[in-house]
N, C-alpha and C positions, 0 to 999 in steps of 0.2 A: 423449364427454367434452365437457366446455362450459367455454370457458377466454376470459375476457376479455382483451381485449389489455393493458388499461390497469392490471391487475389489482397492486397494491400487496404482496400478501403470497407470489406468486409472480412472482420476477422475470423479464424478457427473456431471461438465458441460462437460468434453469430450463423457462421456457416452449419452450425452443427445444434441451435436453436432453430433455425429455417427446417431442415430435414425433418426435426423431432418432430417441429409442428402440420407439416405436410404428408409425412411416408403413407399418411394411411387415406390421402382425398384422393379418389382415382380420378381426378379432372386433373391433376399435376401430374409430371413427369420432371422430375429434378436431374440433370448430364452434369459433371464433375470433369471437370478436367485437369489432369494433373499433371507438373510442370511447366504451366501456364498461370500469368497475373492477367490484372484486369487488363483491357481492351486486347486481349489476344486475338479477335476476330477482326480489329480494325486496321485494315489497310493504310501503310504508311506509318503506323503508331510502331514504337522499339517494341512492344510487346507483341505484336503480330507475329502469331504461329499459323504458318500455311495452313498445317496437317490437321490441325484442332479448329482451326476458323472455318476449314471445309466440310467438317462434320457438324459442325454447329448449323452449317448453313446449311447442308445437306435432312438434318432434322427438324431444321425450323421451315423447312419446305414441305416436307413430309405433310407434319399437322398444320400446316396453310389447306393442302391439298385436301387430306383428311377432312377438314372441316367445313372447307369451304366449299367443297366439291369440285370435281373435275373439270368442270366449263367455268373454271376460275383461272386466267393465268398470271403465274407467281414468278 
């Protein structure tokens, strides 16, 4: 899961009820990103941070590959 810190339509205590309820399912993995709001990975959008949309997408290919196996291509 990819959650901006700065993120406007999910707030500080929502953001920090998700963690509480998640930290301990080892099927999740929760990234935080901070100084970044929502759609920081969407191209085109004002919110679009290079450096953080790369890493998002750099992990969100990881666990494609991870999961789907390697004669998957993502």
């Amino acid at each position: 899961m990819h959650m901006s810190a700065n993120d406007e339509y999910v707030s500080p205590s929502a953001q920090a009820t998700i963690h509480q309820g998640l930290k301990d399912n080892p099927l999740v993995t929760i990234y935080r990103y901070e100084g970044v709001s929502h759609g920081f990975s969407r191209m085109g959008n004002s919110a679009y941070r290079k450096e953080a949309a790369e890493l998002a997408r750099d992990r969100t290919l990881a666990f494609l590959k991870q999961h789907l196996g390697s004669g998957v291509k993502v």
